[in-house]
BATOR-837624 format. One record per residue: residue number from 1; x, y, z of N, C-alpha, C in turn; residue in three letters. Coordinates in nm, 2 decimals. Atoms other than C-alpha are relative to their C-alpha. Layout:
N
n; n.c1; n.c2; n.c3; ca.c1; ca.c2; ca.c3; c.c1; c.c2; c.c3; res
NUM; X; Y; Z; X; Y; Z; X; Y; Z; ALA
...
This chain:
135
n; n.c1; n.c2; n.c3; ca.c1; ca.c2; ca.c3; c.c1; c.c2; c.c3; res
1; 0.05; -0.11; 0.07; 7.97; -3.85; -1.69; -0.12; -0.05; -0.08; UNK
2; 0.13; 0.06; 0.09; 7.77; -4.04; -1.91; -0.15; -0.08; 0.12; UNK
3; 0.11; 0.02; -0.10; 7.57; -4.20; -1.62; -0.10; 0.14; 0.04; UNK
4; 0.05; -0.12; -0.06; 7.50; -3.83; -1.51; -0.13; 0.11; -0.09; UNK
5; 0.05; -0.02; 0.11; 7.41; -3.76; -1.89; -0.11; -0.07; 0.00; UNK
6; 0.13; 0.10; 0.06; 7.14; -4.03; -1.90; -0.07; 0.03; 0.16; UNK
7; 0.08; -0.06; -0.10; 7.01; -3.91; -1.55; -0.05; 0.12; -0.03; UNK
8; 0.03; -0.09; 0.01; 6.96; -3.57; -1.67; -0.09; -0.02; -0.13; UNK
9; 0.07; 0.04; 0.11; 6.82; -3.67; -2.01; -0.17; -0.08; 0.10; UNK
10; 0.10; 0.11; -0.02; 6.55; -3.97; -1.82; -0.06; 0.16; 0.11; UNK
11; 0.05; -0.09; -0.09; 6.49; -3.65; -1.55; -0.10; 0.11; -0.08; UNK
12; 0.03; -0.15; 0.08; 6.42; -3.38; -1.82; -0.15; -0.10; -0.11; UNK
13; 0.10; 0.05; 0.09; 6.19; -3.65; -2.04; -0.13; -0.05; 0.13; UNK
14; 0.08; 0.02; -0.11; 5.97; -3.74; -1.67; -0.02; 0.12; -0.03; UNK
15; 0.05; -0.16; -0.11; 5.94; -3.36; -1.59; -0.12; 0.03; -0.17; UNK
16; 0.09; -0.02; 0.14; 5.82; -3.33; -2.01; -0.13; -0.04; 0.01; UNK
17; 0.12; 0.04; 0.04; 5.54; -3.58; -1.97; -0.09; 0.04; 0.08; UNK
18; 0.10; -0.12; -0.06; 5.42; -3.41; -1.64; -0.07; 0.08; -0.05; UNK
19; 0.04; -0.15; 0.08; 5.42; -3.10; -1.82; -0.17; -0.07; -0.14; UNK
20; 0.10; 0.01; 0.13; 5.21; -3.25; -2.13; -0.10; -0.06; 0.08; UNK
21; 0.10; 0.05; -0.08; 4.99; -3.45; -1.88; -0.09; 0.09; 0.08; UNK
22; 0.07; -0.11; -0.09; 4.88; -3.13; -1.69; -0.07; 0.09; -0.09; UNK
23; 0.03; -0.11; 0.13; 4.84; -2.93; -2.04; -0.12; -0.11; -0.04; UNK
24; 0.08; 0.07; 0.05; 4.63; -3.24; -2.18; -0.15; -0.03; 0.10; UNK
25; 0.13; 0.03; -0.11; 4.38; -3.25; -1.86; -0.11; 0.09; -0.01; UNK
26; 0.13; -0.06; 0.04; 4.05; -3.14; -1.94; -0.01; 0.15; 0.14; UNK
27; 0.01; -0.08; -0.14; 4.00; -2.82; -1.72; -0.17; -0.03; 0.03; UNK
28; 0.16; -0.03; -0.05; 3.67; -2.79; -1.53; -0.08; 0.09; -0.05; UNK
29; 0.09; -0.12; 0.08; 3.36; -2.63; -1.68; -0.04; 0.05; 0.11; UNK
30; 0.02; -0.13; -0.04; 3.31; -2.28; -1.61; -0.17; 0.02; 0.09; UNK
31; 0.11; 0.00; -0.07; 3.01; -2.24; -1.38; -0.12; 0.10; -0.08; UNK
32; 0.10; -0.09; 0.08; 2.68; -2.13; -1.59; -0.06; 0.06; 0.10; UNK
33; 0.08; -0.09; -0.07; 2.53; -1.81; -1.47; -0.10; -0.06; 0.01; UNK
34; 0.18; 0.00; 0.01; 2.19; -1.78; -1.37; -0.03; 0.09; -0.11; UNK
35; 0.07; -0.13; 0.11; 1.96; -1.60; -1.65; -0.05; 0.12; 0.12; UNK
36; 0.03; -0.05; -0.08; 1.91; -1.28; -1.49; -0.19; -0.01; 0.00; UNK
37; 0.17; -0.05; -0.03; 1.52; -1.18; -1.38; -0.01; 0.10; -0.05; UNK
38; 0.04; -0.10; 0.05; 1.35; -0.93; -1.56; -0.08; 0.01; 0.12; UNK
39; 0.07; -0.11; -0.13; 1.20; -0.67; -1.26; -0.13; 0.07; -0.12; UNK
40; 0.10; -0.06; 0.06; 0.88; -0.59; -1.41; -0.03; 0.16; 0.07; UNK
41; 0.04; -0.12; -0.04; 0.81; -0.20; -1.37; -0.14; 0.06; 0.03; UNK
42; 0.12; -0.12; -0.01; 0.53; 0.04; -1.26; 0.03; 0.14; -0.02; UNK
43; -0.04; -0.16; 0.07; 0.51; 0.39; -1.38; 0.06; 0.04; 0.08; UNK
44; -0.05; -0.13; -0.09; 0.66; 0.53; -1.10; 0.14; -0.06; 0.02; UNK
45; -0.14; 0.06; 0.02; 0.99; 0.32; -1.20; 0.03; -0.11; 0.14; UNK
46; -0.01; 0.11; -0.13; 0.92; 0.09; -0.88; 0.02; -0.14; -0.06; UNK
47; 0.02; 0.14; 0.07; 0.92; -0.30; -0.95; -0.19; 0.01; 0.03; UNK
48; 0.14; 0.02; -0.02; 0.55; -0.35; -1.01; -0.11; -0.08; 0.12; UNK
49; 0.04; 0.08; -0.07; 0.52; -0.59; -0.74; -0.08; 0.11; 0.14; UNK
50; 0.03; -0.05; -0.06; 0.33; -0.43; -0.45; -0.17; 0.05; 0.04; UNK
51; 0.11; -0.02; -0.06; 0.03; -0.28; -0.30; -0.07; 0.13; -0.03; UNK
52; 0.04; -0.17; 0.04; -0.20; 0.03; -0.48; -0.16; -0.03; 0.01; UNK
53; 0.08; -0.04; 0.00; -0.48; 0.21; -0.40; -0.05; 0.05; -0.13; UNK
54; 0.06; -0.08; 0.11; -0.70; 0.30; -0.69; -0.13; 0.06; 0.00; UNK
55; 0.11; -0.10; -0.02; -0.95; 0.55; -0.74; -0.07; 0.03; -0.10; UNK
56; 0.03; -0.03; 0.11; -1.19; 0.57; -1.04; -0.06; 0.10; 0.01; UNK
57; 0.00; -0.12; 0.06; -1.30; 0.91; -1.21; -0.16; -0.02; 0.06; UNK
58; 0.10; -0.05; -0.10; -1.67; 0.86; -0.97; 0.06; 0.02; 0.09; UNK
59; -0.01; -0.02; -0.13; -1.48; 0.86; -0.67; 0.00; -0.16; 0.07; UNK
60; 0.02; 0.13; 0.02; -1.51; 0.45; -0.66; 0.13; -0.03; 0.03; UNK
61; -0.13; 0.09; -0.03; -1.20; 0.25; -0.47; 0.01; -0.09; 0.04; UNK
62; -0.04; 0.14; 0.02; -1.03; -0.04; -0.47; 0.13; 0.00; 0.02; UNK
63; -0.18; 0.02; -0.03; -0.67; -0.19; -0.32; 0.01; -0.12; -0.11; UNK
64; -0.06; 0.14; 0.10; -0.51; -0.43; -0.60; 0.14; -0.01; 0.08; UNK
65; -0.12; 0.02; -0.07; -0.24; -0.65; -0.43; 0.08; -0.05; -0.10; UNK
66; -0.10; 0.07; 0.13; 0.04; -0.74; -0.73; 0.06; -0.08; 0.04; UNK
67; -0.09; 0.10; -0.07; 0.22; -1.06; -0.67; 0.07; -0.02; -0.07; UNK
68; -0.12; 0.02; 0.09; 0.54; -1.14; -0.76; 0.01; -0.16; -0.13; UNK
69; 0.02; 0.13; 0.11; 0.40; -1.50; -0.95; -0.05; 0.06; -0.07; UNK
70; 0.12; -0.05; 0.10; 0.21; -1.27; -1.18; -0.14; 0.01; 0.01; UNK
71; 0.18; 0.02; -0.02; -0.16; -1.27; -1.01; 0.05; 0.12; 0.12; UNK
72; 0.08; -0.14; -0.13; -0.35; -0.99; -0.83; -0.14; -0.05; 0.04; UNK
73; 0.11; 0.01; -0.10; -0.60; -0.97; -0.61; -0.08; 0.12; 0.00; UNK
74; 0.06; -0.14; -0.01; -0.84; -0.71; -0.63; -0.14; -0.02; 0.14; UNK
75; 0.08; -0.02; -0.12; -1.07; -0.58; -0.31; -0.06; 0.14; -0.06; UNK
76; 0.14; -0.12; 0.01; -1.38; -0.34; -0.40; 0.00; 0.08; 0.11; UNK
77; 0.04; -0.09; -0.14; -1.48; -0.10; -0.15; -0.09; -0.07; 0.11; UNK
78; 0.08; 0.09; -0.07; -1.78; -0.32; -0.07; 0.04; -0.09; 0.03; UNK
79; -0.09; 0.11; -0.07; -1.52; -0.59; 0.03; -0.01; -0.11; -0.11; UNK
80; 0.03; 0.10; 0.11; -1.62; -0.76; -0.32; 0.17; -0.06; -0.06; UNK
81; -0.07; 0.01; 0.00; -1.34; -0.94; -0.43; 0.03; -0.03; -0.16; UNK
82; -0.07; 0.08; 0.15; -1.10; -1.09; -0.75; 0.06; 0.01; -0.04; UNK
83; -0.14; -0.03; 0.04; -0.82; -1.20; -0.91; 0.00; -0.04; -0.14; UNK
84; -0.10; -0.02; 0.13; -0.59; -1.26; -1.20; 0.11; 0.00; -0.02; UNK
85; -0.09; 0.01; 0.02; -0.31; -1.23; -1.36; 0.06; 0.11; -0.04; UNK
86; -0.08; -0.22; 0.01; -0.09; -0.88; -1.44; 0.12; -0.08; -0.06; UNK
87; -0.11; -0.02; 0.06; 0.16; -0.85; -1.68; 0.03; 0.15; -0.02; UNK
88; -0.10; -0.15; 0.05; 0.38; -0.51; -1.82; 0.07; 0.00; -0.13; UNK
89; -0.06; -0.02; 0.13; 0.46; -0.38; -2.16; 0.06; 0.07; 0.02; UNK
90; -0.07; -0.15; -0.06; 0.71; -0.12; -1.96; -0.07; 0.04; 0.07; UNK
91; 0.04; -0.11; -0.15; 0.66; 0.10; -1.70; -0.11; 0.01; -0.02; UNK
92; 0.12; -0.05; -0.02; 0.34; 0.25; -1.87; -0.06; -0.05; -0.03; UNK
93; 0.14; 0.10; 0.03; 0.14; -0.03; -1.97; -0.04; -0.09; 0.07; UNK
94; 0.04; 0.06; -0.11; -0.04; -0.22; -1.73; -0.11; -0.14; -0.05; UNK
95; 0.12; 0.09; 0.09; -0.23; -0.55; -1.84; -0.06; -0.11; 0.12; UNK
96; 0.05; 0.11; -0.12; -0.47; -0.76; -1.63; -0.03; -0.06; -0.07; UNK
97; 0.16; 0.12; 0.11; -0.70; -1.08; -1.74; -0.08; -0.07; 0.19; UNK
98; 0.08; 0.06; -0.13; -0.96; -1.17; -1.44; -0.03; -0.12; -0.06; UNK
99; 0.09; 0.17; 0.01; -1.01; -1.55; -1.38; -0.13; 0.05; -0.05; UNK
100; 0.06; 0.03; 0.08; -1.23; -1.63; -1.66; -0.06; 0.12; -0.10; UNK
101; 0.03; -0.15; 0.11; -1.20; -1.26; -1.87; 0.10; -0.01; -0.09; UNK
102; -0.08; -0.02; 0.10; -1.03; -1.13; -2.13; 0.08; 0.14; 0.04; UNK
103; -0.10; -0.09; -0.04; -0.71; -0.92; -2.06; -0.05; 0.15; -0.06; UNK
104; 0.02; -0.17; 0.01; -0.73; -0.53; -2.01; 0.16; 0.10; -0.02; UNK
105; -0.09; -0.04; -0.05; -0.47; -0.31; -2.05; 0.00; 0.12; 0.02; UNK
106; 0.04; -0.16; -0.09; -0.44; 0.03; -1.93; 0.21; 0.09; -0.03; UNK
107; -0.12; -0.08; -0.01; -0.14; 0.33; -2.03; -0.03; 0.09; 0.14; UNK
108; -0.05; -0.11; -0.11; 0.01; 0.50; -1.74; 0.10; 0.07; -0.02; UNK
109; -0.07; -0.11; 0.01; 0.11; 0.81; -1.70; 0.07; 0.03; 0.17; UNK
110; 0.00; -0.04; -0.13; 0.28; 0.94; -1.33; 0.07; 0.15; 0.00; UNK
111; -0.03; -0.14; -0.04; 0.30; 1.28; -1.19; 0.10; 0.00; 0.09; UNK
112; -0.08; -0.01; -0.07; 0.54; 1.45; -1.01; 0.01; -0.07; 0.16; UNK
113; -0.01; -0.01; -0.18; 0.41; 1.38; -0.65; 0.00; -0.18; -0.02; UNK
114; -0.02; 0.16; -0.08; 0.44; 0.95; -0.73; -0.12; -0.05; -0.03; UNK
115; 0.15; 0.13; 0.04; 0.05; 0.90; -0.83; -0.01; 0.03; -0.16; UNK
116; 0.02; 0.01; 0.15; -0.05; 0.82; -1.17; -0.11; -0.02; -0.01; UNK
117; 0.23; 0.00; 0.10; -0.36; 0.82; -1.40; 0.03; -0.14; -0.08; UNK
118; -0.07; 0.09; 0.04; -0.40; 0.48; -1.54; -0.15; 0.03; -0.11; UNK
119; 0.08; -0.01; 0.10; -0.63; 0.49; -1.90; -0.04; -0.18; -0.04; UNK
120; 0.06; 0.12; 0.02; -0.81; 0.18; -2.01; 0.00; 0.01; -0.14; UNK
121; -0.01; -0.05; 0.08; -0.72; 0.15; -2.35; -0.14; -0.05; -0.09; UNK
122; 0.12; 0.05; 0.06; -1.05; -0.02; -2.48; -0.10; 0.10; 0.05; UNK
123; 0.13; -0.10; -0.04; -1.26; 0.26; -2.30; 0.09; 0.09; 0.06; UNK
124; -0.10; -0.07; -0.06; -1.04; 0.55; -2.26; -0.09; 0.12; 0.08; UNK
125; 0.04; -0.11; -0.13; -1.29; 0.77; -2.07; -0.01; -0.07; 0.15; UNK
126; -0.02; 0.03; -0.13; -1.26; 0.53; -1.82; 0.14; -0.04; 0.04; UNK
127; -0.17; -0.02; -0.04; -0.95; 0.66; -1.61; -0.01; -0.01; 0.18; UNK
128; -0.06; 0.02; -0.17; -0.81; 0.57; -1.23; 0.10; 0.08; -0.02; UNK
129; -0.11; -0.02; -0.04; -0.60; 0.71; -1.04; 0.09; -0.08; 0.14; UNK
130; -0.08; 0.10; -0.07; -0.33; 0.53; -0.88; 0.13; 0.04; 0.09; UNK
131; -0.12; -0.04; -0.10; -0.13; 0.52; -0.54; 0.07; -0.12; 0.08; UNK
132; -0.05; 0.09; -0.08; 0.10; 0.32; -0.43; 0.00; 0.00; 0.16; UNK
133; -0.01; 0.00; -0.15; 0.08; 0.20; -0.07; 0.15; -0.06; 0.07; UNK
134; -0.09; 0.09; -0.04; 0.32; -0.11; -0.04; 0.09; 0.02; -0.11; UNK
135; -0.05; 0.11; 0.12; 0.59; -0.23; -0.24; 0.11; 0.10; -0.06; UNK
């Protein structure tokens, strides 16, 4: 009996230090998210990334291609070219800076049919209007 006693005791104090050995084991760290991405907008609640036709208030157009690193490309009518960089203060604010200028920004508004008027806020009689192609 007593042998059986000191087998059950030495059995129950092994199985204890398991126990505290598995409690005391560091767990593995939790896997850190990614930070999400902020989806920059265009008025028309699209991501701003993409491809628009614009049309200024003579009748004057131009495709700007938006890229997802933050630079555009702009194409004149007369095949003239140039780029930059584009950022967004929300949907309706639109901001360029052409290699070697000083940034523009422009409020947009969009109509029902999907095109928008875009305002230049440092010369507000000069207004485009704007259509998405791509994107």
């Amino acid at each position: 009996m007593k042998k059986s006693m000191i087998v059950a005791v030495c059995a129950s104090l092994a199985l204890a230090a398991c126990n505290s050995a598995e409690e005391a084991a560091p767990e593995a760290p939790a896997e850190a998210e990614a930070p999400a991405v902020e989806v920059q907008l265009a008025a028309d609640g699209l991501p701003a990334v993409g491809t628009y036709e614009v049309t200024d208030a003579d009748g004057t157009k131009g495709t700007e291609v938006v890229n997802a690193d933050g630079t555009y490309t702009w194409t004149a009518e007369d095949g003239t070219t140039s780029a930059g960089t584009w950022r967004t203060e929300g949907p309706n604010v639109y901001c360029t800076t052409e290699e070697g200028g000083e940034e523009s920004c422009y409020d947009e508004t969009v109509g029902e049919d999907g095109v928008w008027t875009s305002t230049d806020r440092s010369d507000p009689a000069k207004v485009s209007t704007i259509v998405r192609v791509e994107g």
